[in-house]
C-alpha positions, 0 to 999 in steps of 0.5 A: 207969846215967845218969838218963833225962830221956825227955820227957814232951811229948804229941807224936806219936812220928812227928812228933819226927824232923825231916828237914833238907832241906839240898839246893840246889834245891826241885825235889830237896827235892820230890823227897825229900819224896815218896820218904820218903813217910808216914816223915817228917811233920816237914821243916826247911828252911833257908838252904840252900833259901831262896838257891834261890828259891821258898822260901815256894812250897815251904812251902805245897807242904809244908803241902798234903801236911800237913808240919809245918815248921821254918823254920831261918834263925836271924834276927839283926837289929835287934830290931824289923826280926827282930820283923817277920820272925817275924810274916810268918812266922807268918802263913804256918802255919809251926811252928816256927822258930829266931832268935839274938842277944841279949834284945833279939831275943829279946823282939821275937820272942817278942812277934809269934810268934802261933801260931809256936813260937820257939827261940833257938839256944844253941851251933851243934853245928858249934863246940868249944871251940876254935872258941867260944875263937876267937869271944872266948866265955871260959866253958864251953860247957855254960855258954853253953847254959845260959845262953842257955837260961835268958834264952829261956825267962824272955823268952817264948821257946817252945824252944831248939837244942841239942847233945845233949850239953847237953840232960841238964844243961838238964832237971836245971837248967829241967826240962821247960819248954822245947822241946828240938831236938836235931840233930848226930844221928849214928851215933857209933859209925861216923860218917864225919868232917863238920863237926858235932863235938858230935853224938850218937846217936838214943837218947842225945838222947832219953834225955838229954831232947830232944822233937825230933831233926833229921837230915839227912845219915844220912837223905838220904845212904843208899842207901835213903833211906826205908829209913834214915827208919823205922828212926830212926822205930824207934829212936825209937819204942823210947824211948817205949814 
């Protein structure tokens, strides 16, 4: 039987699925937000939503329903102009949010997050090794992960995004040091083709270590969407008792 690396993180059980709100308008991310109701405590909002205007608005609308948000716009930069950026973004009670780049970045964010909590995004679950080939990157994926991963969590970065597929190797090598986001959250078994390809299940990642799952379209593509969201509560739920 594969090792369990179940998180030991006291976070509360409803608050580790995190609900992508990957629509092209406020006015429809609203409108999710108060169909799912009390199922969903946690919302990403990322580029998506920022192009549509009004972002900042929606987060305060977000905070004054008690959500918890995760701002996901990947800030690459000059070090000092993302530094600036994580620091406006604390001030506006933000939880958690996601930069990239190289050291430099991450020091400058680290260094103005405040009460924000900080993840470098290791390897989008987007790419394969085809596509990470095609970028010049010549080592292994996992390498990479693990890579990025390690210099985070020396340079005072809170967490990292990463593939499921990775996090099991990430708690043997860093134990539970680091906060672990995992989307690509799929039904494996029966998935329909997207433009994710290192996914896994809802059970796989938490068995495999992660403290938070974001999913997107399982959740707002199903015919019942609130309906979708306690059953993933209840997958979850599952692994923790």
């Amino acid at each position: 039987m594969p090792q369990s690396f179940i998180s030991t993180k006291p976070i509360p059980v409803r608050e580790r699925l995190i609900m992508a709100l990957d629509v092209p308008s406020i006015p429809e991310a609203q409108a999710l937000v108060e169909e799912l109701g009390d199922s969903v405590i946690f919302y990403k909002v990322g580029m998506e939503l920022f192009m549509s205007g009004d972002y900042f608005d929606f987060i305060e609308w977000l905070k004054q329903r008690d959500k918890k948000i995760f701002v996901d716009l990947k800030f690459f930069d000059v070090p000092a102009t993302v530094g600036r950026a994580i620091k406006a973004l604390s001030s506006k009670g933000v939880d958690l949010a996601t930069i990239h780049g190289n050291d430099a970045i991450m020091e400058a964010a680290a260094k103005e997050k405040g009460d924000l909590k900080v993840l470098a995004v290791t390897a989008l679950t987007s790419l394969d090794r085809g596509d990470l080939d095609d970028l010049g990157f010549a080592c292994d994926v996992r390498e990479l992960v693990l890579s990025r991963a390690k210099r985070a969590l020396q340079i005072g970065c809170d967490g990292i995004v990463s593939s499921g597929l990775e996090v099991a190797m990430l708690r043997k090598e860093l134990d539970h040091k680091l906060l672990v986001i995992t989307p690509g959250i799929r039904p494996v078994d029966n998935r329909e083709e997207d433009d994710q390809k290192r996914v896994v299940s809802v059970e796989m990642a938490f068995q495999n270590g992660a403290d938070y799952i974001v999913v997107g379209r399982p959740i707002r593509d199903a015919e019942n969407r609130k309906a979708m969201a306690e059953k993933i509560q209840g997958q979850i739920l599952s692994q923790f008792q």
